[in-house]
N, C-alpha and C positions, 0 to 999 in steps of 0.2 A: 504494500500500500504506500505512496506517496507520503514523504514524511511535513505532513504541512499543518499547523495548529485548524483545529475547529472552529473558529471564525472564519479564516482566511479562506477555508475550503469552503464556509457557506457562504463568503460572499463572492465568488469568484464563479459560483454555481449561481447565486442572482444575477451575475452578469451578464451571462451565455442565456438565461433565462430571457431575462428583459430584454435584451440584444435583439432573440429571435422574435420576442412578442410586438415588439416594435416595426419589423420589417414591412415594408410595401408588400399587398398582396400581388402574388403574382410572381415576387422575385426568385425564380429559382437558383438561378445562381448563389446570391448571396445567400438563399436558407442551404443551399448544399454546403458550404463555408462553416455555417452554425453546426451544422448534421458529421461535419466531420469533427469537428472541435466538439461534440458531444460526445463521440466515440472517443476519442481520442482521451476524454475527460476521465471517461467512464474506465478505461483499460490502465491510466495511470492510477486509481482509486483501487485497482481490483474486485470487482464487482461479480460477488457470483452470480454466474449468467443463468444459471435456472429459474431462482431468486427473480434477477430482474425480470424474466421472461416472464414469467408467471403474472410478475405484477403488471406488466405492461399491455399483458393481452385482456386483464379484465378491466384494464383504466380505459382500452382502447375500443371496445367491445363497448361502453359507455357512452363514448364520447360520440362514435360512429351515427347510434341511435339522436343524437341530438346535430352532428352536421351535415348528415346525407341528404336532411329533406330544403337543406342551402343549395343544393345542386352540385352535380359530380365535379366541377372545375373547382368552384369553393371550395368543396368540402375535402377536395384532396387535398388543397393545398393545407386547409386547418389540421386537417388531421395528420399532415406530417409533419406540420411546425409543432403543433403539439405533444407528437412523440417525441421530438426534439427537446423539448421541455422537459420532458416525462424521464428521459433516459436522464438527462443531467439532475435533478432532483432527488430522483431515487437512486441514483449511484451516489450521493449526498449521503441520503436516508439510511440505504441498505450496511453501509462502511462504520455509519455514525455507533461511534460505542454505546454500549448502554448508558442512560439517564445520563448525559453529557450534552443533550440539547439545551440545557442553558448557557453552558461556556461557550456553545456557538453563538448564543443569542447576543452575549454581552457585548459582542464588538460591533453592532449594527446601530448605526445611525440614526434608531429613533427613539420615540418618548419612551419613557417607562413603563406604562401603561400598557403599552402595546406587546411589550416587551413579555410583561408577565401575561397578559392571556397568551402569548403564544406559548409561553413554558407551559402553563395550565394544559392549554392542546393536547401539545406534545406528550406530556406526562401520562393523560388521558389516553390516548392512542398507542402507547405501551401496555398501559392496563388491559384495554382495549383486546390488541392481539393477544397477550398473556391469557387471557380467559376464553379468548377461540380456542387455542393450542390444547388448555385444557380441555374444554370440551370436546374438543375434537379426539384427544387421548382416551377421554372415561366414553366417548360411545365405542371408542373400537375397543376397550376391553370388552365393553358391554355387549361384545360382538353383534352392533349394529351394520347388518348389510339388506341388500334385498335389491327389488328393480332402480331404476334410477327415478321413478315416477315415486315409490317411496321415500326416496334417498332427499329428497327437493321439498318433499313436505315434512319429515322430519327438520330439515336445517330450516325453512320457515316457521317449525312450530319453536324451533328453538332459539330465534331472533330475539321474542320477549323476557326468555331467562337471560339471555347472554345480555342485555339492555341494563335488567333491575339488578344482577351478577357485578357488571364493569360501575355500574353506577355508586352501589354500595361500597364496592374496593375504593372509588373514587377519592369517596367522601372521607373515610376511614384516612386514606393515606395524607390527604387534605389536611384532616385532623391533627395526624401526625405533626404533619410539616408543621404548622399555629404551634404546638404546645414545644416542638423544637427551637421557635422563636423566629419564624416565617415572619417578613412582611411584607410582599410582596416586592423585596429589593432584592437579586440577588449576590448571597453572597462569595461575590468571584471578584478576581480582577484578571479580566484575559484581555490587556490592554496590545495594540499591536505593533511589532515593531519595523522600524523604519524600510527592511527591508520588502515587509510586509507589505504594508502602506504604497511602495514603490510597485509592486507586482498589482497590486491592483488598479493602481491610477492607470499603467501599462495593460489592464485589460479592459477599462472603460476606455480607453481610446483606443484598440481595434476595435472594440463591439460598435463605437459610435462610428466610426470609419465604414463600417458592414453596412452597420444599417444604412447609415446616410449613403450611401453606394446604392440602396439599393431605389431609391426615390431619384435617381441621376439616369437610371437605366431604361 
């Protein structure tokens, strides 16, 4: 894996992000520029490729249903600029240690506020997958199989346990954090340094170069 601190990796991953969301529709060029620096993103991160595959076919599988009915020229282009997104995010996500999403958070530029809901998210969304896994573990001891027409209503009947499950861990761990001396500030300093500072200026000025390339073309 790339030896770079967990800010610097999440905002360098905003970068290529915004870069690509920005782009003229229509530029193919400059989105193949992005689509290779997402790869290229993702292979210096080491990203296990199953992992990522997995998750990119149900993000994409999603998104399909909500840009096909823009019409096929549109929607291909969203929908590759958005895997473009997708791949650099989740090679972000997928590398990110465990409960280390706030020392990513602290180097980013904005209010505070903002700062702790997204920790909040984050935290949540650990929980979250955590009590899938489980579930997913206690039915296959509980040697749940059968058609796949069963298999689809069981994991729908079991949405509302895994809901009121992640909800209570939620709250519990919340709890935690408050009687630990939580206030919503966190306590880190993952200040960046100069070198740091440097590589990123250096990647807002290609991605604005891409972009604005691609409104020229």
């Amino acid at each position: 894996m790339l030896k770079l601190s967990l800010p610097l990796r999440l905002q360098l991953s905003l970068v290529i992000v915004v870069g690509a969301a920005l782009l003229k529709h229509y530029a193919w060029y400059c989105l193949g520029v992005y689509g290779a620096i997402a790869l290229l993103w993702a292979w210096l991160l080491r990203v296990p490729i199953r992992r990522l595959g997995g998750l990119l076919g149900t993000e994409l599988i999603f998104l399909s249903l909500l840009a096909l009915p823009l019409g096929w020229e549109r929607a291909s282009f969203l929908l590759v600029r958005s895997l473009i997104c997708l791949v650099t995010m989740n090679s972000f996500l997928l590398t990110l240690p465990p409960h280390s999403f706030g020392i990513a958070l602290k180097g980013l530029p904005v209010p505070a506020p903002l700062k702790e809901n997204l920790l909040l998210a984050g935290q949540y969304m650990e929980i979250l997958l955590s009590e899938v896994t489980r579930m997913q573990r206690s039915a296959q001891l509980r040697g749940l199989n059968g058609t796949a027409a069963w298999l689809r209503y069981a994991s729908a009947a079991m949405i509302g346990a895994l809901y009121l499950r992640s909800l209570d861990r939620a709250e519990r761990v919340y709890a935690a954090m408050v009687t630990r001396g939580y206030n919503g500030q966190l306590p880190i300093d993952s200040t960046l340094r100069p070198k740091e500072r440097f590589a990123i200026l250096a990647a807002w000025a290609i991605a604005a170069c891409v972009t604005l390339t691609s409104y020229r073309i």
